[in-house]
C-alpha positions as a Markdown table, in Angstrom:
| # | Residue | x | y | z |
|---|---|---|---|---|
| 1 | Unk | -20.3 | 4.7 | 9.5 |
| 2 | Unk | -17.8 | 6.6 | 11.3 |
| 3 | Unk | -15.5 | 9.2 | 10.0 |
| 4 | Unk | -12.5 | 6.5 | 9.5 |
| 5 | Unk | -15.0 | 4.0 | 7.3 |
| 6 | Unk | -16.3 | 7.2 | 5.2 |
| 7 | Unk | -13.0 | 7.9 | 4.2 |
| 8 | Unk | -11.9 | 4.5 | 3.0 |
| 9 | Unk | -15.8 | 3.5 | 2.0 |
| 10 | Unk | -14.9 | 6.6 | -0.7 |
| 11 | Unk | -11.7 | 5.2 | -2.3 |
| 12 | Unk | -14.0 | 2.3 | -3.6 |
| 13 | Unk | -11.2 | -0.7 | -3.1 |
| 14 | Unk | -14.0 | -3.2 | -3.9 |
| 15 | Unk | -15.5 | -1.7 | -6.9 |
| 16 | Unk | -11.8 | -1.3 | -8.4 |
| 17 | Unk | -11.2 | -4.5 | -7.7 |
| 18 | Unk | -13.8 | -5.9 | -9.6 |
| 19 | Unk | -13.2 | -4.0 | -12.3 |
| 20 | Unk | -9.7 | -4.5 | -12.7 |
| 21 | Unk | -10.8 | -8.2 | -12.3 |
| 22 | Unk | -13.4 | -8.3 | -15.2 |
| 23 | Unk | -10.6 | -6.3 | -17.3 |
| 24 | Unk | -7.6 | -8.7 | -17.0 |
| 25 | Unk | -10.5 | -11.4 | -17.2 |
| 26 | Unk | -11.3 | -10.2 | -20.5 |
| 27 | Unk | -8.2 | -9.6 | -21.9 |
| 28 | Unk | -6.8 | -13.0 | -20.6 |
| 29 | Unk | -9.9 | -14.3 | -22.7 |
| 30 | Unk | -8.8 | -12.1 | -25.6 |
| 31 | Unk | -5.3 | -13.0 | -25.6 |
| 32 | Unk | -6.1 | -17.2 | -25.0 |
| 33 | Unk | -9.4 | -19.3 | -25.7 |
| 34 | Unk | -12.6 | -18.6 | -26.5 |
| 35 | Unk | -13.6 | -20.5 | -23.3 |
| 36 | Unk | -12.1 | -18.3 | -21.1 |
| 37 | Unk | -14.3 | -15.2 | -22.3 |
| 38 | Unk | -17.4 | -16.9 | -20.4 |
| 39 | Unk | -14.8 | -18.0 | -17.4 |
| 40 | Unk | -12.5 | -15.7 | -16.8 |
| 41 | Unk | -14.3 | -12.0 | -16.8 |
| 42 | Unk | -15.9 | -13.9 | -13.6 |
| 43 | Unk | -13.5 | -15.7 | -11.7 |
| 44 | Unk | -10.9 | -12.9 | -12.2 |
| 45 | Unk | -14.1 | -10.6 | -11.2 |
| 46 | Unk | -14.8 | -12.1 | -8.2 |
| 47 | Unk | -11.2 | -12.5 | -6.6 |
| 48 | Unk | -10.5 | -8.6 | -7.3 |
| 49 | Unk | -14.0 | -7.7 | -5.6 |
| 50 | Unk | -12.5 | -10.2 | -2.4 |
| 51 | Unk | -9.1 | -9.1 | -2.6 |
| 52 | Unk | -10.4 | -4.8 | -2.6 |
| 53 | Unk | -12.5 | -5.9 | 0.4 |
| 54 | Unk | -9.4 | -6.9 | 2.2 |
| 55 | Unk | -7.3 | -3.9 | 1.5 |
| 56 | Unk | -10.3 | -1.7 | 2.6 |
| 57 | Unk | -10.8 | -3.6 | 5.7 |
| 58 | Unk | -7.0 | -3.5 | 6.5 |
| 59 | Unk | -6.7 | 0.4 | 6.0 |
| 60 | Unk | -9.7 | 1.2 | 8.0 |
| 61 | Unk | -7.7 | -1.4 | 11.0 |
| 62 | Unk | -5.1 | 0.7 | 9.9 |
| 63 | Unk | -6.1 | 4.2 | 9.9 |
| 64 | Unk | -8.1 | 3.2 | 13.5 |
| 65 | Unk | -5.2 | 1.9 | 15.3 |
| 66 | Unk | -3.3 | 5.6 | 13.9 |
| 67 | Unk | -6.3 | 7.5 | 15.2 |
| 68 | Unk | -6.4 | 5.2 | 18.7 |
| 69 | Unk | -2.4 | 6.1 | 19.2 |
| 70 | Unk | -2.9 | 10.1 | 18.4 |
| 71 | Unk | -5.4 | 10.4 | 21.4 |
């Protein structure tokens, strides 16, 4: 890992992401059905873990294409 993927590695975008998707996942389950408590933690889990790998891998394109245009 380079100094760039380090930095953003550190932030944890995935890992938040998942946990703010088992959170909402269990309070949607809380607030709703009963079915929804085996459901939901997961689903909502699982797109918060894909959608913090997306944000980390556009702000290491980002913070690379800042560092490329300083040089």
């Amino acid at each position: 890992m380079d100094d760039v993927e380090c930095a953003v590695a550190a932030a944890q975008y995935p890992e938040g992401g998942l946990m703010l998707g088992l959170g909402l996942g269990i309070v949607l389950a809380v607030l709703t059905t009963d079915f929804l408590v085996v459901v939901a933690p997961f689903v909502l889990g699982t797109i918060g873990f894909v959608v913090g790998r997306r944000v980390r891998d556009r702000k290491v394109r980002t913070l690379r294409k800042r560092d490329n245009h300083a040089e």
